[in-house]
BALUMVEX-883141 format. One line per 4 residues: number of its first residue (from 0); their letters; for each residue x, y, z of N, C-alpha, C. Coordinates in pm, 1 decimal. Each point is the difference from the previous one (the first is absolute). Layout:
<recs>
NUM> A> X Y Z X Y Z X Y Z  ...
</recs>
This chain:
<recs>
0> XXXX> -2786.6 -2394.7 375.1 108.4 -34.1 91.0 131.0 -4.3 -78.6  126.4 52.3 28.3 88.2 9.9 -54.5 107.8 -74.9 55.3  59.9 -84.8 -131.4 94.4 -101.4 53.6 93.2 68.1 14.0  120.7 -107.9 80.2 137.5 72.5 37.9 51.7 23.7 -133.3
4> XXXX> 9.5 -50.0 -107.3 77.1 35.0 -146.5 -61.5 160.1 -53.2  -125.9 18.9 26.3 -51.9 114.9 -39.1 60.0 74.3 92.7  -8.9 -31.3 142.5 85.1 117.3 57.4 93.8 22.7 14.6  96.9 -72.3 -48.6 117.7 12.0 -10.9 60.0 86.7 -100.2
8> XXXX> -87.0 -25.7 -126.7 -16.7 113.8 -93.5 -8.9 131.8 19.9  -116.4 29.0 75.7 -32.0 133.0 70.5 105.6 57.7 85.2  70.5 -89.5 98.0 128.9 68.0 24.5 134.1 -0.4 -95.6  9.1 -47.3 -46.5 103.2 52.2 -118.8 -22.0 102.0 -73.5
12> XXXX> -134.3 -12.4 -67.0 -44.4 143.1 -102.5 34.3 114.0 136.0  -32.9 -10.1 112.0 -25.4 159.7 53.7 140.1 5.2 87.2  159.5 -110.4 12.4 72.9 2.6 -34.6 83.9 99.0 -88.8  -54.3 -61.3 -131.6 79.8 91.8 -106.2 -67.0 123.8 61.0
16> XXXX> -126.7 35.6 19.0 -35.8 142.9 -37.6 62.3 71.0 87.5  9.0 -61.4 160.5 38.5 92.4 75.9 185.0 3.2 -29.6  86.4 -73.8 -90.2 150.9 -15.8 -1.2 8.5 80.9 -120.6  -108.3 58.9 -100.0 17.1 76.1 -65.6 15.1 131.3 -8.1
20> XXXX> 70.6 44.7 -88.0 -15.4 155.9 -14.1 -92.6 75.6 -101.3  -32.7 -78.3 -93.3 -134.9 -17.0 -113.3 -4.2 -131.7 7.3  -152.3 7.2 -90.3 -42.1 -125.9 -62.3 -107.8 75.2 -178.0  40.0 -72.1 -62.7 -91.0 -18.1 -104.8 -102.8 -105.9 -50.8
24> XXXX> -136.1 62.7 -14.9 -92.1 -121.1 -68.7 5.6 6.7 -94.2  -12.8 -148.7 -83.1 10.7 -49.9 -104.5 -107.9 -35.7 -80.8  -54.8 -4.9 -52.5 -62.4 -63.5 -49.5 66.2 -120.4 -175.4  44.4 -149.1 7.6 76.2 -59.0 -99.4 -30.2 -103.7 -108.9
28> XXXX> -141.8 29.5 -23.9 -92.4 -72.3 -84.4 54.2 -11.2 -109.2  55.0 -122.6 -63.6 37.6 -49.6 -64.7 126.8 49.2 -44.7  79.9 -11.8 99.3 156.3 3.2 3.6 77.9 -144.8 55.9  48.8 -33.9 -127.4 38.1 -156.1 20.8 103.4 -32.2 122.1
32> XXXX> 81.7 -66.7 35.6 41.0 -50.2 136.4 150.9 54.5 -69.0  76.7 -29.7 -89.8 104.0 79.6 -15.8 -43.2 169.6 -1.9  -91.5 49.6 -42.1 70.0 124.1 46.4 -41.6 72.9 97.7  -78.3 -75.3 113.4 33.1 6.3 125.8 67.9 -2.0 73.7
36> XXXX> 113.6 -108.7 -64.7 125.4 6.1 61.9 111.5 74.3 -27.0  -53.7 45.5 -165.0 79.9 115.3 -43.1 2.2 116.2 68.9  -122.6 57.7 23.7 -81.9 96.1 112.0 88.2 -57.0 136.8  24.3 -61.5 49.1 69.2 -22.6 142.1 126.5 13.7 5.3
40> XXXX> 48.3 -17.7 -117.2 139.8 -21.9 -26.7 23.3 170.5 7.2  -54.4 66.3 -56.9 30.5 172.9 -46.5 -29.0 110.5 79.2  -132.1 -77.4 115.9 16.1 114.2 161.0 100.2 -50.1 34.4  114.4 -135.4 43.8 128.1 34.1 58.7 -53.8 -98.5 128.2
44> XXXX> 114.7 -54.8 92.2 -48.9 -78.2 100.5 -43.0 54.4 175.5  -4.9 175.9 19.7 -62.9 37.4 95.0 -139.9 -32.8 -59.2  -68.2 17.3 -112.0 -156.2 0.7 16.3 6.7 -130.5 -41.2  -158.2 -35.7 32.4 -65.3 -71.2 -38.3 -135.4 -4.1 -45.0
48> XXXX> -8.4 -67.3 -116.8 -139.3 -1.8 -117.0 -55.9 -145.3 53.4  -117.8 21.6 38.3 -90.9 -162.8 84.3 -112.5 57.1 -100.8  -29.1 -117.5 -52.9 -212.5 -31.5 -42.5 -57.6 -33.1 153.8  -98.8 122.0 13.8 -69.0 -65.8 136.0 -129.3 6.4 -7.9
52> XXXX> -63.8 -78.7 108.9 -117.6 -31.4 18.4 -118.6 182.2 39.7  -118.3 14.5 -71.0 -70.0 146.0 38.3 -7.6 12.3 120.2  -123.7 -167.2 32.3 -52.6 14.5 145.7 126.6 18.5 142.8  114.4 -74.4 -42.7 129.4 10.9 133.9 51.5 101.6 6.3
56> XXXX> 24.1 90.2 -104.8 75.0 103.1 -75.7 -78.2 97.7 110.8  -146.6 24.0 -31.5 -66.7 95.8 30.2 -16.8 -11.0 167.0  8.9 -131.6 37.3 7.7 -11.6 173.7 146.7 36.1 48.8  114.3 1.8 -108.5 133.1 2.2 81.6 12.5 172.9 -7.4
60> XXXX> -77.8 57.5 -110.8 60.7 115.4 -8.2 -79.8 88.9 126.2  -139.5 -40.3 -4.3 -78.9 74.2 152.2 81.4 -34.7 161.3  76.7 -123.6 -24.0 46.1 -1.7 101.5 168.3 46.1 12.0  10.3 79.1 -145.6 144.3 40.6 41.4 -25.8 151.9 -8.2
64> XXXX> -143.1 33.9 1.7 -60.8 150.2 18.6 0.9 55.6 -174.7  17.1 -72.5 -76.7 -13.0 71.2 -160.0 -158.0 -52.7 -33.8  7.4 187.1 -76.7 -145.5 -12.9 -25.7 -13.1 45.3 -163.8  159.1 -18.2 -57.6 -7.3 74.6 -151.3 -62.3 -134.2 -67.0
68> XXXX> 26.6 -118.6 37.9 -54.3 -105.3 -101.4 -135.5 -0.6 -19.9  -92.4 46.0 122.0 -144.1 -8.9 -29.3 -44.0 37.8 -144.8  -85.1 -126.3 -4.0 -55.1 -10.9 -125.5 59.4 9.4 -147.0  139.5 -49.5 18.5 86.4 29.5 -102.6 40.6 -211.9 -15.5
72> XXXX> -28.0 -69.8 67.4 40.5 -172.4 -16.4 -113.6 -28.4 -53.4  -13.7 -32.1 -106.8 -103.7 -41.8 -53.9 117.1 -67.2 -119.8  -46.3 -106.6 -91.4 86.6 -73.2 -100.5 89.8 -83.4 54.5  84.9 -30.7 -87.1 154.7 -51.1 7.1 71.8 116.9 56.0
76> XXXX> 83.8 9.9 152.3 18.2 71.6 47.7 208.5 -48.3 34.1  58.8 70.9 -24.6 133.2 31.2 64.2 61.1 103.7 73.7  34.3 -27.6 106.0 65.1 157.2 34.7 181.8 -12.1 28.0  51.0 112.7 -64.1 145.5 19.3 39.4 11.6 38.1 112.5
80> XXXX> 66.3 -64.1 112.5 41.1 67.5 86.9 126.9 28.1 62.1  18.0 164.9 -43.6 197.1 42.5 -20.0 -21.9 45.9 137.6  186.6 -114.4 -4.4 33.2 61.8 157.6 140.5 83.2 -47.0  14.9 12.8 -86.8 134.4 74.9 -61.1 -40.9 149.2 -41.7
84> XXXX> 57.3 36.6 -145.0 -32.4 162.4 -42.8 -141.9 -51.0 -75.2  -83.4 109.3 79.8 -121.4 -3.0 -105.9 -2.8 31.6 -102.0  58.6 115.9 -54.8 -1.5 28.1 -119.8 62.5 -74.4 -78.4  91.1 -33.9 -24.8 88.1 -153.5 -97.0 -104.6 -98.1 39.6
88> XXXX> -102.9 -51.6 81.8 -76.3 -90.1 -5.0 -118.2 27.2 -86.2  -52.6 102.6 38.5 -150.8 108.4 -128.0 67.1 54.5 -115.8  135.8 -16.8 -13.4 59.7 33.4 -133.6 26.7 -186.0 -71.5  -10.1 -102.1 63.0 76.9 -88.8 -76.2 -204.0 -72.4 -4.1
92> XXXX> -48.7 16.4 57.7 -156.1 -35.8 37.9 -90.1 103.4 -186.0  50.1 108.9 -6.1 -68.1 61.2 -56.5 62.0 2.4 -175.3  150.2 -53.9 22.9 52.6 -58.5 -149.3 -83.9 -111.2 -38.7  0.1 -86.0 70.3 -44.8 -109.9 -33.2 -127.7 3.6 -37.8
96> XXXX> -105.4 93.9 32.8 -121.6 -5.4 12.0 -19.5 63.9 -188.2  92.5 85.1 -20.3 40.4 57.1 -116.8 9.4 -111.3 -85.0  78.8 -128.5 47.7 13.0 -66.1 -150.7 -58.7 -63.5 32.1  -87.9 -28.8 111.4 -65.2 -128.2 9.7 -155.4 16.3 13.9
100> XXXX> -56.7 80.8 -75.3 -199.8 68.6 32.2 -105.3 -72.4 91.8  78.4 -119.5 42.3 -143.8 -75.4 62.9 41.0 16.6 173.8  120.6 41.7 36.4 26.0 45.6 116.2 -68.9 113.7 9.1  -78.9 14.9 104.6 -75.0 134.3 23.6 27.6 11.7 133.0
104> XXXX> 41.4 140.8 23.3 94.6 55.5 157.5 -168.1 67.3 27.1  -46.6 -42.5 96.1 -161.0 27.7 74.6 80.5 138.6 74.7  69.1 -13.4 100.0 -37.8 58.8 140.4 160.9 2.5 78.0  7.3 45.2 68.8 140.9 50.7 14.5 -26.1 31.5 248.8
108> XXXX> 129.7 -36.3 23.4 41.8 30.1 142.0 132.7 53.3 14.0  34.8 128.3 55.6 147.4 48.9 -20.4 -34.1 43.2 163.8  81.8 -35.3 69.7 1.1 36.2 177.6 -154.8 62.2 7.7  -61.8 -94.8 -4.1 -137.4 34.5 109.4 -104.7 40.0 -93.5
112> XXXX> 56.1 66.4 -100.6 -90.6 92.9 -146.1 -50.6 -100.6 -33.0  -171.2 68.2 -80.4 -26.0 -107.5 -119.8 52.8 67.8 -114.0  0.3 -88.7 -85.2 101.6 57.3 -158.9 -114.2 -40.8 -92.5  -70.2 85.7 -77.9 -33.7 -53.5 -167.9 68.6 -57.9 -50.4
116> XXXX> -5.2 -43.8 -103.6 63.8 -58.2 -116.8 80.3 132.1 -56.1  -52.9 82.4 -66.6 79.3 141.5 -10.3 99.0 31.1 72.8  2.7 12.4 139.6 72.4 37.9 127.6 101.3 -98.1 -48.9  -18.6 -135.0 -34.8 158.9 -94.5 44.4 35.1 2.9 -119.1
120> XXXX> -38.0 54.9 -141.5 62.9 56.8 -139.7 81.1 97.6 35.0  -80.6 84.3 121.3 116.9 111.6 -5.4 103.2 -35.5 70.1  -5.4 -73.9 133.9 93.1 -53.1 90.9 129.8 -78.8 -85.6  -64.0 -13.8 -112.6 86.8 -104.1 -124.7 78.0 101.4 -49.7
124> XXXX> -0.1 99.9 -6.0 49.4 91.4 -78.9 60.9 107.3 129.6  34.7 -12.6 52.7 105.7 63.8 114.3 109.7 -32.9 -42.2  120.7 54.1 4.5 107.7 -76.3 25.1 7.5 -96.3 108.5  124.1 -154.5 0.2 13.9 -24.6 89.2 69.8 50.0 100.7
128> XXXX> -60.5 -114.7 141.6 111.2 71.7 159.6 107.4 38.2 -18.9  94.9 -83.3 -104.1 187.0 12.2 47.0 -18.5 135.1 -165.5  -50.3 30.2 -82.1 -1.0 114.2 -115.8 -41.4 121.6 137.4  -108.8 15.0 69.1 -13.5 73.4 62.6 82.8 45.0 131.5
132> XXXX> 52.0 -76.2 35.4 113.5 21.5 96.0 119.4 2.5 -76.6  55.7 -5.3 -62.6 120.3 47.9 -103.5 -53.8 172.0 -41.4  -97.1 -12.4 -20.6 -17.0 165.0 -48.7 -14.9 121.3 154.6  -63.1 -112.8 104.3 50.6 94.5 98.3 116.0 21.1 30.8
136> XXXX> 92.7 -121.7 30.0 143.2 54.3 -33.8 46.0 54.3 -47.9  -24.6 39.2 -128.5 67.5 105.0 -79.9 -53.9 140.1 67.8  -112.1 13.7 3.4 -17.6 146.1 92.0 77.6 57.9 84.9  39.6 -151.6 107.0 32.7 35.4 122.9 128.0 -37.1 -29.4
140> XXXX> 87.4 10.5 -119.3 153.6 -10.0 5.3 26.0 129.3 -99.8  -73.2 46.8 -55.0 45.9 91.6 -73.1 37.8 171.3 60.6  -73.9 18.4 100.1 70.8 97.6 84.1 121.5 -52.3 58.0  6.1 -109.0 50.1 157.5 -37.7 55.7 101.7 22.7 -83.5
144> XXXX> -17.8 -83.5 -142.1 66.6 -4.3 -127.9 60.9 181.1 -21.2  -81.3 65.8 -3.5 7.1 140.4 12.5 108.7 36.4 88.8  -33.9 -15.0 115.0 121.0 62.4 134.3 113.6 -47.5 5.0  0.3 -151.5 -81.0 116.1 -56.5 -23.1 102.0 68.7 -108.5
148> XXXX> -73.1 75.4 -83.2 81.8 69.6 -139.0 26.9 108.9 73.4  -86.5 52.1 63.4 33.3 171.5 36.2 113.3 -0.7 101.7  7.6 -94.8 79.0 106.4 32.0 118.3 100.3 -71.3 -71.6  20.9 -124.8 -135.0 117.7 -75.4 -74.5 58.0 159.7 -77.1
152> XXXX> -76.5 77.1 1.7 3.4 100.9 -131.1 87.2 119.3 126.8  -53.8 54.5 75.1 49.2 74.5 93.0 181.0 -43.7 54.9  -8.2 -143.7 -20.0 141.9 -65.2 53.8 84.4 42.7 -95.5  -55.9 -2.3 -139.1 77.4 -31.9 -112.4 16.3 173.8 -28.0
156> XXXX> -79.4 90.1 -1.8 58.4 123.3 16.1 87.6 63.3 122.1  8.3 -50.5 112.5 96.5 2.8 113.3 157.3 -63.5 -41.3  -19.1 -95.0 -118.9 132.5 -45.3 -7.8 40.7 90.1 -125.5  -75.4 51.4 -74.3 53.2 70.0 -81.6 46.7 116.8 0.4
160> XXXX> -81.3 22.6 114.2 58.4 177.1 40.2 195.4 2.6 76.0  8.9 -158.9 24.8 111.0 -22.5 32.8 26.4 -11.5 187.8  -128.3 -57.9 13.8 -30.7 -35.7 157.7 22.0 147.4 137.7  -48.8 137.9 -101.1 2.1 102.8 78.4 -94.7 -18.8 91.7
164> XXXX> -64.3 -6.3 13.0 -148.7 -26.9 100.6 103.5 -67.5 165.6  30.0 -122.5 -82.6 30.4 -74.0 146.8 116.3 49.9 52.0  74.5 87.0 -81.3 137.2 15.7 84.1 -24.8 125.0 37.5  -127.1 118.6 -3.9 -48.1 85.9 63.9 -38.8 -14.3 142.2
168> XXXX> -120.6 -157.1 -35.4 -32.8 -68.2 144.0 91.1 -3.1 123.9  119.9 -79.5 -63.3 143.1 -43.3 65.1 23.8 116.8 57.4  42.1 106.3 -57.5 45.4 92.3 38.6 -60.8 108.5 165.5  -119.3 7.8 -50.6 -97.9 64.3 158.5 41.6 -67.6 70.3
172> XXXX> -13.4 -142.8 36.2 13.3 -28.8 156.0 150.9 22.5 -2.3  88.5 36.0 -38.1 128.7 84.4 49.1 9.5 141.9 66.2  -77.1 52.6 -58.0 -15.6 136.2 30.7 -61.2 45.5 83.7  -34.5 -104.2 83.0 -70.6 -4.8 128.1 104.7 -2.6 121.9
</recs>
């Protein structure tokens, strides 16, 4: 029989899952309480890093329709769950895991996907959202940038020729 505190749990965990855009499992066996908070401090304040319970974990996620955790909650279990850029979250998730060896990244959720551990190394290694939208910008300004020189460039040979062009223009509708 499950008390109201347990279920209250269960709706929060499947909460985050469904307000997320990923989530990462954790596994944080013997990672002391500062650098957990170090770890919280460095995803940024859209996500959030919770230690949670297997058995609630595994009832909130069937009832928020995820089926990547199966059989992956077993241990000391944490999951990130980014509601911001995933990648700056599996990039600041996967530094840390770098200096810190007893963080082990299990299992991975990116919109609906299950993710390996591999998968959210690579997701770590994307550029970020605002690097990737700056480089589409540049695509999509550099033909403009272009039409802007060629017709600045066309003006600037019209004035050098000594503005024959336009006083040709001028001239036809007279001769009408």
């Amino acid at each position: 029989m499950a008390t109201p505190s347990k279920n209250a749990a269960i709706a929060e965990i499947k909460q985050d899952f469904t307000e997320s855009t990923a989530a990462v499992l954790t596994e944080y066996r013997g990672l002391s309480v500062a650098q957990l908070k170090e770890l919280r401090r460095s995803l940024g304040q859209d996500n959030k890093f919770t230690v949670v319970k297997n058995t609630l974990t595994g009832i909130a996620a069937k009832e928020a329709g995820i089926d990547a955790f199966e059989g992956q909650l077993t241990g000391p279990t944490a999951i990130a769950f980014v509601k911001g850029d995933a990648v700056a979250a599996a990039k600041s998730l996967t530094d840390f895991a770098k200096a810190n060896p007893k963080l082990i990244i299990k299992t991975g959720l990116f919109e609906g996907k299950a993710l390996s551990a591999p998968e959210v190394a690579a997701l770590a290694a994307l550029e970020s959202r605002e690097a990737q939208l700056a480089r589409v910008a540049a695509v999509l300004k550099a033909p403009m940038s272009k039409l802007v020189r060629t017709v600045d460039a066309l003006r600037a040979k019209n004035e050098e020729q000594g503005g024959a062009a336009p006083a040709a223009a001028e001239e036809a509708p007279a001769a009408e």
